[in-house]
C-alpha positions as CSV (number, residue, x, y, z in Angstrom):
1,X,25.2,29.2,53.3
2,X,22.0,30.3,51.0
3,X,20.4,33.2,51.7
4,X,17.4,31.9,54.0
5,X,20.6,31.0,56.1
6,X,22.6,34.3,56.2
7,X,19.2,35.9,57.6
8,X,18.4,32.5,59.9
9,X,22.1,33.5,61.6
10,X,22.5,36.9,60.9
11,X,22.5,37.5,64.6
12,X,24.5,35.1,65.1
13,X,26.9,36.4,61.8
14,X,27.1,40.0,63.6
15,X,29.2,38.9,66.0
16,X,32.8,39.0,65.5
17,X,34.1,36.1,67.7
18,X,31.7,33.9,65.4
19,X,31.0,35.6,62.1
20,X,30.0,33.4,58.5
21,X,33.3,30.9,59.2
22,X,32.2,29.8,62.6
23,X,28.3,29.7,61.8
24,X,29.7,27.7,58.8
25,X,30.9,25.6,61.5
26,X,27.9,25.2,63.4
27,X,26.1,23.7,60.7
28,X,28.7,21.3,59.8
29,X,28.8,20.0,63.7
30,X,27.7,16.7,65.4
31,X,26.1,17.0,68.8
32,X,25.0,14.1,71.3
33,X,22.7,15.0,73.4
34,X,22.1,12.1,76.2
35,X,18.9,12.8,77.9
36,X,15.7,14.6,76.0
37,X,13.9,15.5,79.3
38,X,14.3,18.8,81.7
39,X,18.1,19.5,80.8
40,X,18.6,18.2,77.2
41,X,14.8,20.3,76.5
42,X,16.5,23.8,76.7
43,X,19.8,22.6,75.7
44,X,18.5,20.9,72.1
45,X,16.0,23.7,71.3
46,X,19.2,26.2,71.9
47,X,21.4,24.1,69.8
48,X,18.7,23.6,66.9
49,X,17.8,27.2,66.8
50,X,21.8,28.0,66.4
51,X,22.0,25.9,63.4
52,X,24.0,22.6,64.7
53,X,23.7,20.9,61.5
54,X,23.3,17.7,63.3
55,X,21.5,16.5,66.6
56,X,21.8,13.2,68.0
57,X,18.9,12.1,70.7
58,X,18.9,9.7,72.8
59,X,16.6,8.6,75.5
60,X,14.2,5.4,76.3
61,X,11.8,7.4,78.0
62,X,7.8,8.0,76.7
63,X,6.3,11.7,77.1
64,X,4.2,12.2,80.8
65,X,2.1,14.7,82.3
66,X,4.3,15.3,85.2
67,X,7.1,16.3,82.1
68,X,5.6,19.4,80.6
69,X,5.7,21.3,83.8
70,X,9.6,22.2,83.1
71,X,10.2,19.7,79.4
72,X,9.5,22.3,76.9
73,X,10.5,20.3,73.8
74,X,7.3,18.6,74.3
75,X,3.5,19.2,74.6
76,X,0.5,17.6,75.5
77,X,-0.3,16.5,72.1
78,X,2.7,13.9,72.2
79,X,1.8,12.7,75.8
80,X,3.0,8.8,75.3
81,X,5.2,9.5,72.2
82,X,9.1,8.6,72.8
83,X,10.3,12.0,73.6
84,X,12.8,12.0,71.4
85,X,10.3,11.6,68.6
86,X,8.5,14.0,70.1
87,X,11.9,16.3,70.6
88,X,12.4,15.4,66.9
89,X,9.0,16.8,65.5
90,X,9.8,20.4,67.7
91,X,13.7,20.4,66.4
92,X,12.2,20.4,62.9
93,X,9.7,22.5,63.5
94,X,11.6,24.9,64.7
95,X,15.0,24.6,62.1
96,X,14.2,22.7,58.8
97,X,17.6,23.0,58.2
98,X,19.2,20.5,60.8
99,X,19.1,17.0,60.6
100,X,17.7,15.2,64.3
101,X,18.4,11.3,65.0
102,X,16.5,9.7,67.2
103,X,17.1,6.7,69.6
104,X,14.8,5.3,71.9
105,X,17.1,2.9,74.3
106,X,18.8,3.3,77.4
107,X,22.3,4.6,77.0
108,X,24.6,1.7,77.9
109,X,28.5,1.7,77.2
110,X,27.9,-0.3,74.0
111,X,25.5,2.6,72.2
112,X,27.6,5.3,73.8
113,X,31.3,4.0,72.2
114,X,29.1,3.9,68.3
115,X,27.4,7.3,69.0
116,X,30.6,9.2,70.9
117,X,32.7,8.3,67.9
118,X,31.1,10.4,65.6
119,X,30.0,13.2,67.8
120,X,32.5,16.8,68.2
121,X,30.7,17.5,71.4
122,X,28.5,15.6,73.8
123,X,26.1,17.2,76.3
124,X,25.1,14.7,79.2
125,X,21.7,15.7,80.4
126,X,20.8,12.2,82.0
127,X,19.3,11.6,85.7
128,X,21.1,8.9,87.0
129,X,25.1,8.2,87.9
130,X,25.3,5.1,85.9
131,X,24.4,6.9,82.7
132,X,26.4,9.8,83.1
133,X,29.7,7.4,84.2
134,X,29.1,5.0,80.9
135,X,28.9,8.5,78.8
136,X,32.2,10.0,80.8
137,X,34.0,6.8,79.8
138,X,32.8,6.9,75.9
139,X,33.7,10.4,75.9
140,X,37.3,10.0,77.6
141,X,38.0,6.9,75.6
142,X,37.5,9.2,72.3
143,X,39.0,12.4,73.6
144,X,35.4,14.0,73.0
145,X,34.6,16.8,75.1
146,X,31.8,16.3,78.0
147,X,29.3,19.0,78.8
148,X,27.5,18.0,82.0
149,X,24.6,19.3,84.3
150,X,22.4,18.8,86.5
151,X,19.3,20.1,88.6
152,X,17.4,18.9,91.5
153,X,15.1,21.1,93.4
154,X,16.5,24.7,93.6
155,X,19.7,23.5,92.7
156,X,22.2,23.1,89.6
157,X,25.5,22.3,88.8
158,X,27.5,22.6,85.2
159,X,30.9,21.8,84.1
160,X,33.0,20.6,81.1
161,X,35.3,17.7,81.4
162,X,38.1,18.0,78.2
163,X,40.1,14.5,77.7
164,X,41.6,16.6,74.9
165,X,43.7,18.9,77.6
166,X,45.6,17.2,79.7
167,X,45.0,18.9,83.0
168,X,41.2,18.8,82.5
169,X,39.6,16.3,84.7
170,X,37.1,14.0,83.8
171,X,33.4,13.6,85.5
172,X,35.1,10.5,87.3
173,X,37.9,12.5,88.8
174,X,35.0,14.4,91.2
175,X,32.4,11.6,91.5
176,X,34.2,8.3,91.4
177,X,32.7,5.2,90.1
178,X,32.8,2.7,93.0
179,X,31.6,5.6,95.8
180,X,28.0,4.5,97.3
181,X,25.9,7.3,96.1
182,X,22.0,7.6,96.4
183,X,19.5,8.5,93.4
184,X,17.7,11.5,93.4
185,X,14.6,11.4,91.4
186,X,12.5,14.6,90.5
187,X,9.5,12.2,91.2
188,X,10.5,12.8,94.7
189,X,12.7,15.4,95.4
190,X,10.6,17.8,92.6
191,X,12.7,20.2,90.9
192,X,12.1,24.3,89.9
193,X,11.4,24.8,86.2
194,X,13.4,27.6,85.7
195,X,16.3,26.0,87.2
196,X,16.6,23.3,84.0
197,X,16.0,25.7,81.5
198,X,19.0,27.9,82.7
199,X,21.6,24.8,83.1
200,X,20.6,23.3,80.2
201,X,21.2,26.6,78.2
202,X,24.4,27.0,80.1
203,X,25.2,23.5,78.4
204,X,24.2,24.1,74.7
205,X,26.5,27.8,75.2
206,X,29.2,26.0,76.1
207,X,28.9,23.4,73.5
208,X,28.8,26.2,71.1
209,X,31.9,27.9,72.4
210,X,33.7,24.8,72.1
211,X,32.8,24.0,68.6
212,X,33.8,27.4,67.4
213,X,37.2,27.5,69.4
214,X,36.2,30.9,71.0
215,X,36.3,31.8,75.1
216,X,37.2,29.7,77.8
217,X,35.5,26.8,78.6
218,X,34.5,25.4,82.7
219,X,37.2,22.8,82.0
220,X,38.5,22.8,85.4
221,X,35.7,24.5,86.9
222,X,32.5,23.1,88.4
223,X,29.6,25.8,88.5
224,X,27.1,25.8,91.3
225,X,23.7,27.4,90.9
226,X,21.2,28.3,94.0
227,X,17.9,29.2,92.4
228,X,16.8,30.6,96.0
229,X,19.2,33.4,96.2
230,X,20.2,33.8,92.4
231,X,23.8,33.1,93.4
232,X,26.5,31.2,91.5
233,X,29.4,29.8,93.3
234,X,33.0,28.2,91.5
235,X,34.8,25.2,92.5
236,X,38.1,24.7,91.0
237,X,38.6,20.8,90.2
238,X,41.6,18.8,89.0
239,X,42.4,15.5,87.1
240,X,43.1,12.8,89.7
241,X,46.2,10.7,88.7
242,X,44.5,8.1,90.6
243,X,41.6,8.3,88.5
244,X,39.8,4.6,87.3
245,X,39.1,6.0,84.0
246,X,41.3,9.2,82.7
247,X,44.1,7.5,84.6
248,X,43.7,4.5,83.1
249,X,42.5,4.8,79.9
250,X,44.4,5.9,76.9
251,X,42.8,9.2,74.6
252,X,41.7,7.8,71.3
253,X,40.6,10.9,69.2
254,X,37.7,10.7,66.5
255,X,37.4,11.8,63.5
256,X,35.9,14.9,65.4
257,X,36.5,18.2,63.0
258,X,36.2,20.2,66.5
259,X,39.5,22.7,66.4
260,X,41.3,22.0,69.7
261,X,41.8,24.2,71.9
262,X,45.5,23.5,72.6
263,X,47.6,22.1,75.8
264,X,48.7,23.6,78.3
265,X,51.3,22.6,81.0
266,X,48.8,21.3,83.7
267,X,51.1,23.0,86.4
268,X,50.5,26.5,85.1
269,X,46.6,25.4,84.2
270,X,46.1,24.9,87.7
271,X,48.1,27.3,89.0
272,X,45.7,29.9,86.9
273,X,42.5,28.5,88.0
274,X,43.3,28.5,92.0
275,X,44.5,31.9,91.5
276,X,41.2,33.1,89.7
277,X,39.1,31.1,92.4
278,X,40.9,32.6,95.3
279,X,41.0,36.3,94.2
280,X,37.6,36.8,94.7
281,X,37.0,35.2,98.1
282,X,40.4,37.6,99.1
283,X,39.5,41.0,97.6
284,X,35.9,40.4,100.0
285,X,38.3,40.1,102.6
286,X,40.2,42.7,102.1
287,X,37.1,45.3,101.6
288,X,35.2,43.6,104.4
289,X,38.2,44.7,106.5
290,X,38.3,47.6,105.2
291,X,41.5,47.0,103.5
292,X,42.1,50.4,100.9
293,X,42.3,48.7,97.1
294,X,44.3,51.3,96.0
């Protein structure tokens, strides 16, 4: 790193867990980002500002009014622009040093298996089932780890699906393929501003926290977020045997140069996440009946 770097991350430098070697690793990371819109907004500008040395965009939509009300990498001066040309321009704007593709097309299995390849963490930040199956495929084929969300309304939902452990589920093992499911648009349904811009951050933490090896990830763990009441809830989840696509399909790793984060016996895995979801539903028990703690 030069010096205009070592001040750009300084915060970043101060903090033990991440420090110059893992900052040094930022900048030398890949990140596909599948969606540019509500989610991917908050979730690019995060990642940018952090100093992922490389950001992949894809999305085939065009910049709308109805977008800036909760979109913040765009503007009204790039109203009918691609918006990931228009998420480009703000990316480099806002970090010089970072290098941003763009591309404007739908993401269909075919783009996914070129641009999952070469990526060490993908964040899907799509509206619709059949993108976010195609990208859970790509990223299970190449044992690339899957940061997913979404938001409708006042609600959101996060998780990280890890083909690289295997206890970790995959996005198919909790929504499977071939179950009738209807589309919820934002066009319809509407959706809270704030509510994107705090699951889409969620996303870009977590893909920095996998990238530098450091905490645990929400493999295993689906996040629930109620804007109304400010409450988050935790779902434990678990790979499917059964599954179409992480039961059938073999782990091919990339070239990724994302540190792994190691295996561990799935028994135990699981064992240790029902145990940390049940705790706290038993020690409000326990005090709501008065139960002494000690």
């Amino acid at each position: 790193m030069n010096d205009d770097q070592l001040l750009r991350y300084s915060r970043h430098i101060l903090l033990d867990e991440i420090g110059i070697e893992m900052q040094q690793r930022f900048l030398t990371a890949h990140v596909l980002i599948v969606g540019a819109g509500g989610l991917g907004s908050p979730a690019a500008l995060y990642l940018g500002a952090s100093g992922i040395g490389t950001l992949t965009l894809v999305d085939s939509d065009t910049v709308e009014l109805t977008n800036l009300q909760r979109q913040i990498l765009h503007s009204s001066d790039t109203i009918g622009q691609a918006k990931v040309r228009s998420g480009r321009a703000t990316l480099e704007r806002l970090n010089p040093d970072i290098c941003v593709h763009e591309i404007s097309v739908r993401a269909d299995d075919m783009l996914l298996q070129q641009c999952v390849l070469h990526a060490d963490v993908v964040l899907d930040c799509s509206d619709n089932f059949v993108t976010r199956h195609a990208v859970n495929r790509a990223c299970v084929q190449h044992c690339v780890p899957l940061v997913s969300g979404s938001a409708s309304r006042f609600n959101g939902q996060i998780s990280t699906f890890d083909a690289r452990n295997p206890a970790s589920p995959c996005y198919a093992c909790i929504f499977a393929p071939d179950h009738p499911f209807d589309e919820v648009s934002c066009s319809t349904m509407g959706v809270f501003s704030p509510l994107v811009g705090v699951i889409g951050a969620m996303q870009a933490a977590e893909a920095l926290r996998l990238i530098a090896g450091i905490g645990r990830t929400l493999a295993g763990r689906l996040m629930l977020f109620d804007a109304m009441t400010m409450s988050w809830q935790t779902m434990c989840i678990s790979r499917q045997a059964d599954c179409s696509v992480c039961g059938a399909m073999q782990c091919n790793p990339s070239s990724s140069t994302l540190a792994s984060t190691g295996q561990v016996l799935p028994e135990l895995l699981r064992a240790c996440m029902m145990l940390e979801c049940l705790l706290p539903a038993f020690l409000g028990f326990l005090i709501a009946c008065e139960v002494p703690l000690a």
